[in-house]
N, C-alpha and C positions, 0 to 999 in steps of 0.2 A: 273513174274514167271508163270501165265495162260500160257503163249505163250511158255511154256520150251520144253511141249509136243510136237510142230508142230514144234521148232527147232530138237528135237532127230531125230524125222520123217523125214526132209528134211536131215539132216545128212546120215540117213541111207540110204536113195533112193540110189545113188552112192559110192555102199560100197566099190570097188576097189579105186575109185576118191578117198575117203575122207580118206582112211589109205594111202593109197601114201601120202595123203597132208600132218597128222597127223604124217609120217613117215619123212617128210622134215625138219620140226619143230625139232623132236626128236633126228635127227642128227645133227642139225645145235645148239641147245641147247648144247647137249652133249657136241661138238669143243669147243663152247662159256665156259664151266664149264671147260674145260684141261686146255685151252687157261689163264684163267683168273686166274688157280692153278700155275700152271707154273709161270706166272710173279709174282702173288706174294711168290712164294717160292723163285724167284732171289731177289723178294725184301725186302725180311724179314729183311734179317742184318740192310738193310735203315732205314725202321721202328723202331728198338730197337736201333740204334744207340743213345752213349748218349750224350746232347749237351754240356757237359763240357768235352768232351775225344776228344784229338788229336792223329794220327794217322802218326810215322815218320819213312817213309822207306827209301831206297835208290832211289836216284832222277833217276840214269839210268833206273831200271825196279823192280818189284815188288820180282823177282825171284833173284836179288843184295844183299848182306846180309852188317849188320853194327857194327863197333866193337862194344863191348861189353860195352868197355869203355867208348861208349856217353853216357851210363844211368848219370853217375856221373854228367858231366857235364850240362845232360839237365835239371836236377834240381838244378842247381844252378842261373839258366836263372828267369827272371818275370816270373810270374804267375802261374809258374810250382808248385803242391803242390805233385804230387807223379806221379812215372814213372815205369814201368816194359816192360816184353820183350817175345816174343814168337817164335818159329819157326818152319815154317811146317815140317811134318817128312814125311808124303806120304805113310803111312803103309797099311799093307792090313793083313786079316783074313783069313787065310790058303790059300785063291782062291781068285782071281782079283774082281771077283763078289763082294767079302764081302769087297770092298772100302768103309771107310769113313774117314771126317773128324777127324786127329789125329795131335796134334801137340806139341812141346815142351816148357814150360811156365817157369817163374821169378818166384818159388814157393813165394818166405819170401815177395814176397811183390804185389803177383794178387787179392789178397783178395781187399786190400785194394782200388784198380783202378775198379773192378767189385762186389760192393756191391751185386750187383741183382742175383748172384748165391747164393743158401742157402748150408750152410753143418751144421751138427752139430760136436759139438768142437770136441768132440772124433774122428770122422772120418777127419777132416783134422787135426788133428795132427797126426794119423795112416799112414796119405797122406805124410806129410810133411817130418818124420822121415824114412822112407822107401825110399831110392836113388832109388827101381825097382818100386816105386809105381804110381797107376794114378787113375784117376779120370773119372768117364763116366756119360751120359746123361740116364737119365732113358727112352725115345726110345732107346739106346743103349742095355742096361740090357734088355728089353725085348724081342729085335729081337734073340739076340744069347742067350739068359736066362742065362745072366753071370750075376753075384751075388757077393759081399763083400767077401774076401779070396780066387775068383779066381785067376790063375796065367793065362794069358793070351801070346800066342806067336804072335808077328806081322812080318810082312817080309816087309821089306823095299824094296824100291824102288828106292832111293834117296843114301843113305848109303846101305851097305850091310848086310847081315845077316839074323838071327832071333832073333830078341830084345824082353826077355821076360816080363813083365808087371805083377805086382800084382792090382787088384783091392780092392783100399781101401777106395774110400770114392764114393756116387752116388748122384750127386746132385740135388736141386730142386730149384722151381722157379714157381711163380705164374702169366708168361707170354708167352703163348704157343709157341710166337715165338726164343724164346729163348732154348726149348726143340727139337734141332737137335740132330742125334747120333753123339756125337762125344768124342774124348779123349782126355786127357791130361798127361803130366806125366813130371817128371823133367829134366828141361835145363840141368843140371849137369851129368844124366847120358847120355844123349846125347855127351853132348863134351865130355867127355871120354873117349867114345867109337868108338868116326866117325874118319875117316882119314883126312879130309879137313876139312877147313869152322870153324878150333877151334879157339874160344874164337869169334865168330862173331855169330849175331841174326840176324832173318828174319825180325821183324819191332819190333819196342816199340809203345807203347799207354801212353800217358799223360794226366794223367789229369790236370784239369787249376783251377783257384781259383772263374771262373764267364765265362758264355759264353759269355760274350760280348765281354774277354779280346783274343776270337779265334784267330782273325787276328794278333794280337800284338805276343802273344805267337809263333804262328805258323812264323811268319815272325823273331822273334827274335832265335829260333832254326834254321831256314833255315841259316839265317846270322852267325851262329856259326860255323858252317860247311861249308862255304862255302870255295871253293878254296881247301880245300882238296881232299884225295883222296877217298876218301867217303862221297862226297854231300848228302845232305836230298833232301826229297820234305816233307813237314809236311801241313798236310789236317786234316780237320773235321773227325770224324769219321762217319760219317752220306755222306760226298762228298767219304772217302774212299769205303764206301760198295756199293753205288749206281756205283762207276768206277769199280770195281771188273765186279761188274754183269752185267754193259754194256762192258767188254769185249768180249762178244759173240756175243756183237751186239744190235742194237735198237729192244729191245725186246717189249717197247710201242708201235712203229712202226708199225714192223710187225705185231701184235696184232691186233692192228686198220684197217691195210691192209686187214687181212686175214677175221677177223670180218665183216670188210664194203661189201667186195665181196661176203660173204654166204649170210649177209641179205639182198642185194639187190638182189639174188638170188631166194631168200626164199619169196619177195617180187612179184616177177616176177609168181611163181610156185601158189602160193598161190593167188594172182590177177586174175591166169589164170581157177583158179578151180573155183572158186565164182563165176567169169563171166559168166561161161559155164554153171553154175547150175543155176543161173538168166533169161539164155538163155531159158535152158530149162524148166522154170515154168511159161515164160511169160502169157502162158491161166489162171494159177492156180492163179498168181498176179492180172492180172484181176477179175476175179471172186473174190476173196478178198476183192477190193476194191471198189467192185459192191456193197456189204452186207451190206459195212460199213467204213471197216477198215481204216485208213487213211491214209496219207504219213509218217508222223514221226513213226507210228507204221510197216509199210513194210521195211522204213530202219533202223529202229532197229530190227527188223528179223536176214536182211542180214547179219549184223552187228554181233550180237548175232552169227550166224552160224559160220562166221570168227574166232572171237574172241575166241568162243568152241575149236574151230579147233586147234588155236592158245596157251588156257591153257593146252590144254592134251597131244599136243605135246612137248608144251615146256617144261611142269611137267616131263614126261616120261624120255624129256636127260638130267633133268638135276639130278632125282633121279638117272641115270643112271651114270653120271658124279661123282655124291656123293661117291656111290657104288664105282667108278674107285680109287677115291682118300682113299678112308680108307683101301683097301688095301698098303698104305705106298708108300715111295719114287720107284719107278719103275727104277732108274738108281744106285740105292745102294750109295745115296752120293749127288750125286750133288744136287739135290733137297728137300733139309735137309727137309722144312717145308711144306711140298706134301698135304695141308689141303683147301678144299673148304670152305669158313666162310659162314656165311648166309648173310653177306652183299652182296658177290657175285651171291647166290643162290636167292636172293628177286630182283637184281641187270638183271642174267638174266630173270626169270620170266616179272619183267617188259618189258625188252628188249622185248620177247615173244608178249606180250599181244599187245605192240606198232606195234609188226610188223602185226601182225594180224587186228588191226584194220585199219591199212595204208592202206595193203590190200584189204580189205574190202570195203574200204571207195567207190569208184568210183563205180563197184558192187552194191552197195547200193545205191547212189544216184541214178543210170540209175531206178533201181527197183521205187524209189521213186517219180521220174518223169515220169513214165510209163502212157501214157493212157489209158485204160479204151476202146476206140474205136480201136486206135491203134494196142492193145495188142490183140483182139478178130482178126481182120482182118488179123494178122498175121495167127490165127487156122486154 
């Protein structure tokens, strides 16, 4: 800590150098904090996926819908101890903008396959008893400040019209990744009202009596269906949400790609600022190490300088990053869980601090190996 003074001072010598450096850092943090939101908001559903829930849609394509009437039969099957059924509706809120997550549910029996949603009994029986009613995420309620005895209108996309919606019941849940906006409301008023697609569901979800029994389960509903004209594919729930969200693509991939190229960038800019300011103290280093000072102490200097360089840029993108994300999902939807955790935010810091000393490093040894004769001769 002595020495913190004559790092601030060497910092400031080159005050345009060292905010450009401090400013490469800031931006390349920032990417690192979007970058690192982004995949895990595709990969939330992964995460909370539960290991005793199977997942049965149509084996052609996800957008294939399935009678009605495999619920019956899938729980007559091993391992099956309870089944229900969903379908997406694709609504939207007066304007395209205000898209989200909205779909149609197997009221009398989702309780029971998703324990991890809370309600209180009054409010899903209010749910239940109401053919026009649904159910919303509390990020939902508070983006549009809809509240218990709104009537809500959604406009389809899918189906035609405007489907109006009473809000009766707001759910809760003590795992953030579970807290998308999104709605729900009853299968039955759907089929009633669509022209096509009646009496057929987008997928069902089963659950099994032991995750160990996945494979069996899943392979003995596949074989039940099979040869008809409505094939399964039945998947994990946890294989279902990860193939969801690689449908857009290797999102780890590119991450990595995009990642690997800033910071061997950042590497390169940050190598080349240190050098140059090594360059230029070579008398100063000498005289230094005329006095006294010794090797390990000149490159932990350098080092120090780097590294400075490297916390306060990379702090700055990534409070900046922070800031981006609490303002909410920025595509209205797709990116239900838009939250930077602090395992990301200590995650890049690190990142930061390594690149900084990488940096550094060569910079620093050249300083540490400097001569003394050498370095005067150069004056």
């Amino acid at each position: 800590m002595k020495f913190l003074h004559l790092v601030i001072v060497n910092l400031r010598r080159k005050k345009t150098r060292t905010a450009l450096t401090i400013g490469s850092f800031t931006v390349a943090l920032f990417l690192f904090g979007i970058l690192a939101t982004i995949k895990s908001a595709l990969g939330s559903g992964v995460d909370v996926a539960g290991a005793d829930r199977l997942v049965v849609r149509n084996r052609v394509s996800l957008i294939q819908p399935l009678p009605i009437a495999y619920r019956d039969q899938i729980l007559r099957l091993p391992h099956v101890e309870e089944a229900t059924f969903a379908t997406w509706f694709g609504g939207y809120y007066q304007d395209m903008k205000n898209f989200f997550p909205n779909f149609a549910i197997d009221v009398p029996n989702w309780r029971r396959v998703y324990p991890e949603y809370k309600f209180s009994d009054e409010e899903w029986r209010a749910f239940a008893e109401d053919r026009e009613g649904c159910v919303i995420s509390p990020p939902l309620a508070k983006r549009f400040g809809w509240k218990i005895g709104d009537r809500i209108p959604l406009e389809a996309t899918i189906w035609t019209g405007t489907w109006e919606l009473n809000v009766r019941a707001i759910y809760e849940t003590d795992r953030r990744e579970l807290t998308s906006p999104e709605l729900w409301f009853h299968y039955e008023y759907l089929d009633e009202r669509r022209s096509f697609w009646k009496g057929f569901v987008g997928w069902y979800t089963v659950k099994i009596d032991d995750p160990a029994s996945a494979v069996a389960a899943a392979a003995a509903i596949d074989d039940r269906f099979a040869n008809s004209p409505y094939e399964t594919k039945t998947e994990t729930e946890k294989a279902f949400a990860a193939g969801f969200a690689n449908q857009i693509g290797n999102i780890r991939l590119l991450i990595l790609s995009i990642g690997s190229v800033v910071f061997f960038t950042l590497l390169l800019v940050t190598g080349n600022a240190m050098a140059s300011a090594v360059r230029e103290r070579t008398g100063e280093l000498a005289v230094l190490k005329t006095i006294g000072m010794n090797d390990p102490t000149v490159l932990s200097l350098v080092m120090a300088e780097a590294i400075a360089v490297a916390a306060v840029g990379g702090g700055a993108g990534l409070v900046l990053a922070k800031l981006f994300t609490l303002r909410g999902d920025p595509t209205g939807g797709m990116l239900a869980n838009f939250y930077l955790s602090p395992r990301n935010l200590a995650l890049g810091f690190a990142l930061a601090l390594a690149a900084g000393a990488a940096a550094g490093i060569l910079p620093a040894l050249g300083a540490m190996r400097l001569r003394i004769v050498d370095a005067l001769r150069r004056v």
